[in-house]
C-alpha positions in Angstrom: 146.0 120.2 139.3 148.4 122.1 137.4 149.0 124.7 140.1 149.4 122.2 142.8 152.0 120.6 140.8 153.7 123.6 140.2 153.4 123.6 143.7 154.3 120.7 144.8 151.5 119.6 146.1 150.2 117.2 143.8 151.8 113.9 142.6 153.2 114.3 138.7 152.7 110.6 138.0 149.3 109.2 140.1 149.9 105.5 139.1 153.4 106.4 140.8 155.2 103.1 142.9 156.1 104.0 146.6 158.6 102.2 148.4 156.3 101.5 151.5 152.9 100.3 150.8 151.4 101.2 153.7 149.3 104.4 152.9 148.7 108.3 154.6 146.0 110.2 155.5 147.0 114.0 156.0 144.4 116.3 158.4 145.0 119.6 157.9 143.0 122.9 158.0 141.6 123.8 154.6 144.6 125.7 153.2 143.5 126.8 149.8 141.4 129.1 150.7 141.6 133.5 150.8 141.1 133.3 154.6 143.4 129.7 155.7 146.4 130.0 156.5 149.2 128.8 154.6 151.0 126.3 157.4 149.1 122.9 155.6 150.4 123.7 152.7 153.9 124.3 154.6 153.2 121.2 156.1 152.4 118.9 153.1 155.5 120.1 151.0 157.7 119.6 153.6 156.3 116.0 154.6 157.2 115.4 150.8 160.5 116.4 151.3 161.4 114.1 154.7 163.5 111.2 153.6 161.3 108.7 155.7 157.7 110.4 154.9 158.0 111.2 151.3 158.4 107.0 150.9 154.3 106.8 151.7 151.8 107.8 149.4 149.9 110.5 151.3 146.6 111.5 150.4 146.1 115.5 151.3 142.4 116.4 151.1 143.5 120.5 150.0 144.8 118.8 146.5 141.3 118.0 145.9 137.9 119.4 144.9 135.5 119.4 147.6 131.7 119.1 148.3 129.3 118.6 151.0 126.6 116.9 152.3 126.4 119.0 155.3 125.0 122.5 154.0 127.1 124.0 156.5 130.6 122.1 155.6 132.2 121.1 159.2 128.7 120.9 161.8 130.3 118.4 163.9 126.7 117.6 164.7 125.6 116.7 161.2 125.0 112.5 160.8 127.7 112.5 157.7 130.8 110.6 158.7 131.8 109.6 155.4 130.2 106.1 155.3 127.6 104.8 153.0 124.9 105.1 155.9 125.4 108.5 157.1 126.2 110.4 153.6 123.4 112.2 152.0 125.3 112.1 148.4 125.6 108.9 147.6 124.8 109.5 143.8 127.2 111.8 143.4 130.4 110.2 145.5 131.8 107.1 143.7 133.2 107.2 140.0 131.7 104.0 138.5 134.5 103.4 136.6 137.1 103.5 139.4 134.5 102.7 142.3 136.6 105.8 143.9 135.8 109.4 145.0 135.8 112.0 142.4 135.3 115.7 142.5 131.4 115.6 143.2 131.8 113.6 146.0 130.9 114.6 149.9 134.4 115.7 151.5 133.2 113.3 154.3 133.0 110.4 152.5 136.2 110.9 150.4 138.3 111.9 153.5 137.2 108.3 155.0 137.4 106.7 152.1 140.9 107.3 152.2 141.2 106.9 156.0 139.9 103.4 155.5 142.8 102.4 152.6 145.1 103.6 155.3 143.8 101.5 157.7 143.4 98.5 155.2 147.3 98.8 154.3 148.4 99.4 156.9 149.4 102.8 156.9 148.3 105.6 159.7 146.7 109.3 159.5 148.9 112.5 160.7 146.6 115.1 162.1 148.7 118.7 162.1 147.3 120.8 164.7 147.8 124.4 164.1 148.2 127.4 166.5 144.5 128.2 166.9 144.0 124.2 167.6 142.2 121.7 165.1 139.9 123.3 162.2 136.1 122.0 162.6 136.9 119.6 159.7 140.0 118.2 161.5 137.5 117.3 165.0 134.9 115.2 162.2 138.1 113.7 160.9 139.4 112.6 164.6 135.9 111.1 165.1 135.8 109.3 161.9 139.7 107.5 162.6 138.4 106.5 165.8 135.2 104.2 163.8 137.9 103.6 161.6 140.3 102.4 163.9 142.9 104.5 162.6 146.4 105.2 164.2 146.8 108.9 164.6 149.8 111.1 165.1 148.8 114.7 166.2 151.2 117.2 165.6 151.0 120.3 167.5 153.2 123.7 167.2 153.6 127.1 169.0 154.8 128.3 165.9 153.4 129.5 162.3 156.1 127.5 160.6 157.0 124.0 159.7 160.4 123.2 159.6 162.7 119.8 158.7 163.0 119.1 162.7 158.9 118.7 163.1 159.2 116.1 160.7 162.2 114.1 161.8 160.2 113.8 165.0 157.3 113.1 163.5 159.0 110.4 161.3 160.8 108.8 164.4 157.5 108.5 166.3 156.3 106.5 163.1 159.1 104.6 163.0 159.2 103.4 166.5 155.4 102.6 166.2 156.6 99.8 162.8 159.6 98.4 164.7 156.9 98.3 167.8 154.3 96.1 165.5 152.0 98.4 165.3 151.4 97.7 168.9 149.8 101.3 170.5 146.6 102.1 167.9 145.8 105.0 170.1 146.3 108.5 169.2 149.6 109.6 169.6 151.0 113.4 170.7 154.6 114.4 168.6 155.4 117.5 169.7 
């Protein structure tokens, strides 16, 4: 954790207040690795940055450890989708102290863990779809918001960059989805 808060990646304080207590789920390409490309991690320091975005706590699934229930990681066809039925790690997923996902736990069940304390508070999951399209990961993710009944906004680019005026737009489509009620749960295109 150290590096990613060096980074800026990583929250300094965890028990820290945010304004809004509606909560985030970021999907984004695995971006820690030798072979990922570095536009999450773009992406997730500039979200902390916008002065709309940066008021949600936002829970980005590359700040953590991750592990597997699937042998192969991201087989879309693999029964795991990250609910107490489907995951094959069940032993190792929940902290019994804080009844949350630790290190140990499936990347599945963790990433809807969090997907369903979005949905719970209210909050919404941004899905940043890179040049090459969504990561494998990012299509089990889409699949899981949907049983969820997540709100999604899917971010697309031509570009290998991330810059302030992705985020105002993306902020402004979130924006006008609170002051609409929450009205359109479907999956939303910002562009």
């Amino acid at each position: 954790p150290d590096c990613l808060k060096a980074a800026g990646l990583f929250d300094e304080d965890e028990d820290k207040v945010y304004e809004f207590s509606e909560k985030v789920t970021l999907s984004v390409k695995f971006s820690l690795a030798e072979q990922s490309t570095w536009y999450a991690t773009q992406f997730a320091k500039e979200m902390k940055d916008d002065e709309y975005l940066k008021k949600f706590k936002t829970y980005n699934p590359n700040a953590w450890c991750k592990d597997s229930c699937d042998p192969n990681f991201t087989d879309i066809q693999h029964l795991c989708r990250g609910t107490s039925s489907t995951c094959g790690l069940q032993h190792k997923n929940l902290d019994p102290n804080t009844k949350r996902p630790r290190s140990t736990s499936c990347w599945r069940f963790a990433f809807r863990f969090h997907q369903e304390e979005s949905k719970d508070s209210g909050g919404f999951m941004i899905q940043v779809e890179e040049e090459a399209g969504l990561g494998d990961g990012q299509k089990i993710e889409t699949e899981m918001a949907k049983e969820a009944k997540l709100k999604v906004f899917r971010t697309y680019t031509i570009y290998g960059y991330v810059d302030s005026g992705m985020m105002a737009k993306i902020s402004k489509a979130v924006k006008e989805w609170y002051d609409s009620g929450c009205a359109n749960s479907d999956l939303e295109n910002v562009w």
